[in-house]
Each structure stands twice: as C-alpha cells, then as structure tokens.
C-alpha positions as YAML, in Angstrom:
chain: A
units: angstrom
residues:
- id: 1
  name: UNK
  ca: [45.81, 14.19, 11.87]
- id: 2
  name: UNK
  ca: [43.04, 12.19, 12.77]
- id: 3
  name: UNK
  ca: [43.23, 9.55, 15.63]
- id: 4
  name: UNK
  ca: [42.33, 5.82, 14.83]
- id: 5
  name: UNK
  ca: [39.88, 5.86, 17.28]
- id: 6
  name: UNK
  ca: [37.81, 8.56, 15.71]
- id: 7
  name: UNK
  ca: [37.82, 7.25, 12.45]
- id: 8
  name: UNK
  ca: [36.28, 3.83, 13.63]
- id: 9
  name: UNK
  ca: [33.71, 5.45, 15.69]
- id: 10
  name: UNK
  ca: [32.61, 7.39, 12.84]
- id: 11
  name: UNK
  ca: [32.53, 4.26, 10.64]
- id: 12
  name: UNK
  ca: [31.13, 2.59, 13.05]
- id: 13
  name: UNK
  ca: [28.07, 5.30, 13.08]
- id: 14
  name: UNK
  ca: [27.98, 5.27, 9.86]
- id: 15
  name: UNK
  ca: [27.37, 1.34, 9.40]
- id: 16
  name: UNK
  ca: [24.93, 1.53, 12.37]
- id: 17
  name: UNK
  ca: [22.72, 3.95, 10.72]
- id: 18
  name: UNK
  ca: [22.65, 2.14, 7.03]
- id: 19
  name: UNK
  ca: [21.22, -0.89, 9.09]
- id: 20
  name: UNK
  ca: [18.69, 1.11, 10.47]
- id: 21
  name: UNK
  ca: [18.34, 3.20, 8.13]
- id: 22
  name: UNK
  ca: [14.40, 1.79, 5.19]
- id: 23
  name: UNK
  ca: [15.34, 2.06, 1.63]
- id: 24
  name: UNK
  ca: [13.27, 5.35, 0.27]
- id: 25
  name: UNK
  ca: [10.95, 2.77, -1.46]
- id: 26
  name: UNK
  ca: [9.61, 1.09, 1.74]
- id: 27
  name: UNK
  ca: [7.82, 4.50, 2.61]
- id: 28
  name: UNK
  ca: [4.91, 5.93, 1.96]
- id: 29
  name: UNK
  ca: [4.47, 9.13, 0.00]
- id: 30
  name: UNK
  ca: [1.42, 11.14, -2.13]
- id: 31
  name: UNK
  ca: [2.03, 12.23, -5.84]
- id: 32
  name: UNK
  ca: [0.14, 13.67, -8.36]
- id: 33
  name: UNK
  ca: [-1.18, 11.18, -11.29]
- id: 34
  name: UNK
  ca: [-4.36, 10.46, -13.38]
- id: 35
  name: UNK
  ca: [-5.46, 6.66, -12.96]
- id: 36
  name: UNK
  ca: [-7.52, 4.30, -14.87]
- id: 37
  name: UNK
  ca: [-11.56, 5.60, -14.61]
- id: 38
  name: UNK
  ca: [-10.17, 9.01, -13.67]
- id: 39
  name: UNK
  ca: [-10.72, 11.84, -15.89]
- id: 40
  name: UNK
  ca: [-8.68, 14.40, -13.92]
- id: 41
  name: UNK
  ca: [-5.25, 14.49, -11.92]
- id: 42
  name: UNK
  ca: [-5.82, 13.40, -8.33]
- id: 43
  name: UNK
  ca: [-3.52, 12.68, -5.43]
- id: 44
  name: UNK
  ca: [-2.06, 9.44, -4.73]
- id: 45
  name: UNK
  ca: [-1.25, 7.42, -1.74]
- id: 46
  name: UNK
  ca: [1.50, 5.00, -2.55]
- id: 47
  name: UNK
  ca: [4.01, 2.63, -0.56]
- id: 48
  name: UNK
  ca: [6.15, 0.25, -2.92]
- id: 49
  name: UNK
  ca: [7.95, -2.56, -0.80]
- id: 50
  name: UNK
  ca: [11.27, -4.28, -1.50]
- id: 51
  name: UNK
  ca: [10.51, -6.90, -3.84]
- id: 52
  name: UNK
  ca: [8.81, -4.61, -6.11]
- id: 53
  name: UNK
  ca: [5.41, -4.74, -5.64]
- id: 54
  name: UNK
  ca: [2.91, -1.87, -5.08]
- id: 55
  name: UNK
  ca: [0.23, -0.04, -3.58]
- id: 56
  name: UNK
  ca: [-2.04, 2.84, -4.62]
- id: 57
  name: UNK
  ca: [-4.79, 4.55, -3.15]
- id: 58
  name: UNK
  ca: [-6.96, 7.48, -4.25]
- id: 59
  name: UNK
  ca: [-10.49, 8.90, -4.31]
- id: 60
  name: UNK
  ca: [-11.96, 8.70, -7.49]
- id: 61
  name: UNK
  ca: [-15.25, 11.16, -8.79]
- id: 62
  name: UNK
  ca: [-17.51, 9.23, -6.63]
- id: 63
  name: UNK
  ca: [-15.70, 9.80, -3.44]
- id: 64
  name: UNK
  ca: [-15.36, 6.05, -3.80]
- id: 65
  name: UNK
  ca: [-11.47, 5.18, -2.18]
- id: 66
  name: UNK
  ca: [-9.96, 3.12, -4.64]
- id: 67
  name: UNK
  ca: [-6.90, 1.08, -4.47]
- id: 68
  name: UNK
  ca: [-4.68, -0.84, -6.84]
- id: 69
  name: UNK
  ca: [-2.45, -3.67, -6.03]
- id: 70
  name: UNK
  ca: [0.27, -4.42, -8.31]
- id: 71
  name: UNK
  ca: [3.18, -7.15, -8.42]
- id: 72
  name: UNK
  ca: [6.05, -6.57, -8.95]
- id: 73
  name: UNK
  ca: [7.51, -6.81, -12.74]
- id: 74
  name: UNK
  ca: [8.78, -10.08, -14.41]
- id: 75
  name: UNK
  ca: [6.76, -13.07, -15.75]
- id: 76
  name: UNK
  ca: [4.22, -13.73, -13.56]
- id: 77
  name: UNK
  ca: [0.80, -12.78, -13.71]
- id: 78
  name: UNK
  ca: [-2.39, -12.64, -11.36]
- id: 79
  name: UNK
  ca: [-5.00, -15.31, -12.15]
- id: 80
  name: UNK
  ca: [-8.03, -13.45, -13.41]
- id: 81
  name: UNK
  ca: [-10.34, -15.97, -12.27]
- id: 82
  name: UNK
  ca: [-9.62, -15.29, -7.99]
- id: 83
  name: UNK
  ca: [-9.56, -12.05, -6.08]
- id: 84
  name: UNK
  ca: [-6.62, -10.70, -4.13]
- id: 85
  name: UNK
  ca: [-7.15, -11.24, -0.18]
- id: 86
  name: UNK
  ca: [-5.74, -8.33, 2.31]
- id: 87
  name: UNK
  ca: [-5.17, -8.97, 6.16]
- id: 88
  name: UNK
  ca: [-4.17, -6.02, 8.12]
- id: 89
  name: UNK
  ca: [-2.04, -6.95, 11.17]
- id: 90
  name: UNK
  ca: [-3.29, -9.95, 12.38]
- id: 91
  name: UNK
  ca: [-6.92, -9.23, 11.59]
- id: 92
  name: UNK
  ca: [-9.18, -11.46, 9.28]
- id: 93
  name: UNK
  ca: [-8.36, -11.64, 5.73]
- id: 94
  name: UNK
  ca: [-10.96, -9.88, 3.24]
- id: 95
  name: UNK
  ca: [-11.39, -10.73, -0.56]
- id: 96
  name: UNK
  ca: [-11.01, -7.60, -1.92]
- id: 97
  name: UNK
  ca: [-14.00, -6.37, -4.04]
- id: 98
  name: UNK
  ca: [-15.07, -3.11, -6.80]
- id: 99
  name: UNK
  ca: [-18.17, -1.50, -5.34]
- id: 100
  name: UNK
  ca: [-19.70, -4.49, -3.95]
- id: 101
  name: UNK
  ca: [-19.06, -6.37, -6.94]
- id: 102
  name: UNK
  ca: [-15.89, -8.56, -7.93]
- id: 103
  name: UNK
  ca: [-12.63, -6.95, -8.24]
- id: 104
  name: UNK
  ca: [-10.86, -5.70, -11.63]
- id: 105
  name: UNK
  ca: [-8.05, -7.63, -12.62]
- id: 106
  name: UNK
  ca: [-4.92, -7.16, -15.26]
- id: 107
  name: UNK
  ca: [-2.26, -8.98, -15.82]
- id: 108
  name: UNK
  ca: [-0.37, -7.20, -13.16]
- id: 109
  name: UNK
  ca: [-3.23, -5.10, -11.39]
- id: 110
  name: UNK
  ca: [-6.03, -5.93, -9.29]
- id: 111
  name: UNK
  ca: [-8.20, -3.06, -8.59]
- id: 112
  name: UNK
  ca: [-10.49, -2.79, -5.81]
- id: 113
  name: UNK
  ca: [-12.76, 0.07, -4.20]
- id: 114
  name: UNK
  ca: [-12.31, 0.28, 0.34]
- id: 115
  name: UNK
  ca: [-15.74, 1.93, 0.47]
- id: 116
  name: UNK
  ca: [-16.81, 5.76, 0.79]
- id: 117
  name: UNK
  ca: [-14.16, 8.82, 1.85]
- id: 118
  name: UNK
  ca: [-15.56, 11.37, 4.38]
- id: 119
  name: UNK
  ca: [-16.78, 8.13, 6.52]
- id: 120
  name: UNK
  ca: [-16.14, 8.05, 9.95]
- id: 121
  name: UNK
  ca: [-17.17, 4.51, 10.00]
- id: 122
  name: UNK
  ca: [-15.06, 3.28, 7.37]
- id: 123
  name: UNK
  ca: [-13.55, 0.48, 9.00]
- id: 124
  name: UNK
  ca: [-11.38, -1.03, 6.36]
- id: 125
  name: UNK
  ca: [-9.36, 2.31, 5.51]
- id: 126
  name: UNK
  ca: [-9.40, 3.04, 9.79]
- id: 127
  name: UNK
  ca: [-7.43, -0.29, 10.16]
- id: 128
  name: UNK
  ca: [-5.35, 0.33, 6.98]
- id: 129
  name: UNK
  ca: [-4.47, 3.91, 8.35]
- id: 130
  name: UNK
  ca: [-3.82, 3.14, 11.90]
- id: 131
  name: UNK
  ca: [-2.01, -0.81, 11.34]
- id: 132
  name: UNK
  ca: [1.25, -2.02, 11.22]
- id: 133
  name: UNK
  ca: [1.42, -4.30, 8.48]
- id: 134
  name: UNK
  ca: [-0.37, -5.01, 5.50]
- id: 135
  name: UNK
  ca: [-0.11, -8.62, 4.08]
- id: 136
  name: UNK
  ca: [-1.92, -9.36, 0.39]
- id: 137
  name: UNK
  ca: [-2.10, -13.04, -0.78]
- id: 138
  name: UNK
  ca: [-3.04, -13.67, -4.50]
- id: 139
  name: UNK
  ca: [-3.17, -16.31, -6.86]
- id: 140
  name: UNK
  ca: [-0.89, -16.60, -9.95]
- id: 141
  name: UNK
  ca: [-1.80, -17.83, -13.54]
- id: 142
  name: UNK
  ca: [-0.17, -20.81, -13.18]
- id: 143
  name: UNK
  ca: [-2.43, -21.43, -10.25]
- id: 144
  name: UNK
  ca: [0.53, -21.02, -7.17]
- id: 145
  name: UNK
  ca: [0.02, -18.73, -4.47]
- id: 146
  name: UNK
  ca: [2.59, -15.42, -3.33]
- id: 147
  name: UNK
  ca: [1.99, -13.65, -0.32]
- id: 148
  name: UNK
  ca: [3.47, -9.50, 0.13]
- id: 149
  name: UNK
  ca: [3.14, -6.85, 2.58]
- id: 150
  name: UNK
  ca: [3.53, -3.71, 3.45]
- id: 151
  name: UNK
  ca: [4.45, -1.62, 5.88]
- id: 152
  name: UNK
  ca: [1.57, 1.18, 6.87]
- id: 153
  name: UNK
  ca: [4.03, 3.33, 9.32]
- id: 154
  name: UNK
  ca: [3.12, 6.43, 8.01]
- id: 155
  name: UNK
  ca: [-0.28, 6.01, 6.04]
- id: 156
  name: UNK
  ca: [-2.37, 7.79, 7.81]
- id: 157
  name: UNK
  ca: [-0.67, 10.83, 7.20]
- id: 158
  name: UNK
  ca: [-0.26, 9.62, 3.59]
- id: 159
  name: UNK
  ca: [-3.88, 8.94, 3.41]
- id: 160
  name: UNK
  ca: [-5.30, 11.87, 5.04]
- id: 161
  name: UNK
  ca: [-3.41, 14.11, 2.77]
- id: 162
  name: UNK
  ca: [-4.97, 12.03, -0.51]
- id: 163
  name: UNK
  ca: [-7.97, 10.83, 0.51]
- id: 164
  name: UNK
  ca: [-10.17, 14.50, 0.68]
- id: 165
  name: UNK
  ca: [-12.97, 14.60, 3.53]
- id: 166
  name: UNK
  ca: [-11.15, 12.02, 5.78]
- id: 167
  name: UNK
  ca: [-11.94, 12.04, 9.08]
- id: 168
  name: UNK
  ca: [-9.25, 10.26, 11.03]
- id: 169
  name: UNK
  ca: [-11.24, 7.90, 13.54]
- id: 170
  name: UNK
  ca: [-9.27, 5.88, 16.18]
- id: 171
  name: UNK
  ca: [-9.33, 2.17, 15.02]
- id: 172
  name: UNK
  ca: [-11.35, -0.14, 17.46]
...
C-alpha cells in the first residue's frame, strides 16, 4: 500500500518537471535534407519555436552558410517587397541579405546567405552560435508587422555539426 504522502510527492515531481520541462520543438537539432539551390543532401541546422515558425541553416556548394526563415502556416504571407530583420540578444538589428544582394522571398520563406563557413571572423554566425535569443521582425502582405524568436541554447553545437569547416571563435 502506498502512503498518501508518497503519492503527492511523486505528483508533485512530476508536475514540477512538465513546467520545466521545453516542448521537443523549441530545440535545436541537425537532419539530413536537400534544399532549394542544392543539388545534393546536406545537413541541416534547425530550431522550430512554439508558434510554428522556423529556422534553417546549412552550407550550400559555395561554402556560402545559408539560412531560411519561415512563418509559421496559416494565411499570412511575407511582403515580398521588405527584407526580414534579425537581432541577436540585444545587439543591432540587420536586414538580412543573399550574397550581398537582397534577400529571396516566398510566400512563406525568406532566404538569406550569413557569409562564408570555415571563417573565423564570421561575426554574424559567432553571435548566432554563442547568443541567447534570436528575435526576427518581418513585414506581412497586408503591410502589418510580426515579430518571433528563437531560442539559440544549443546552436553552436547544432551548427558546428552542420556547418563543415567551422571554427568555433569566442563571440566579442
């Protein structure tokens, strides 16, 4: 027989560590997949967050790290006429940008390029890596503005294991 004092501490436990406890969604994690402009299967950084939006980042055949930033599903839709902007932790925001040039936008997807891999002084991807939080602002079709972030606990190991030729460089 079981006392009554036993059973509440173990529900007790048990309700403490669902509170504490991320949904499996809110980490990040590396798969396998073939993305737009790639012709082969590559690895895959990704961290989705609760209201359903996500993030992707890989190395594409130029060593270029490329990243794609997608809302969650429903009826809205990113204006293709404006950029996404990304602000790790409190830093300054950045528009984000393809090569230099302006980023690729769907519907649903904008797609934008964080510079070269096996770069020690790539700062963007440092701060991504070693952050906190990642925050993305964009602009709908119906011109109002949504704001999402991410967590980055645990990109860096994410990120070193998809991006090839990393080298992990202390953030400044």
């Amino acid at each position: 027989m079981v006392k009554t004092a036993t059973m509440r501490a173990a529900a007790g436990l048990f309700f403490a560590w669902m509170l504490l406890a991320e949904p499996a969604f809110a980490q990040w994690r590396v798969m396998q997949d073939t993305p737009a402009g790639t012709s082969k299967r590559v690895d895959v950084a990704i961290i989705e967050n609760d209201s359903g939006h996500n993030l992707r980042l890989f190395n594409d055949e130029t060593n270029n790290v490329r990243a794609v930033f997608t809302i969650r599903n429903g009826f809205d839709t990113i204006d293709p006429g404006v950029c996404p902007t990304y602000r790790v932790d409190e830093r300054e925001s950045k528009r984000v940008t393809f090569e230099a040039e302006r980023c690729r936008i769907l519907p649903k997807q904008a797609e934008f390029t964080l510079g070269k891999s096996g770069q020690g002084n790539n700062r963007e991807l440092r701060r991504i890596m070693n952050g906190s939080n990642i925050i993305f602002r964009y602009r709908l079709g119906g011109g109002n503005y949504r704001e999402t972030s991410f967590t980055l606990r645990g990109s860096k190991y994410a990120l070193t294991t998809a991006i090839e030729a990393w080298e992990v460089v202390i953030d400044e």
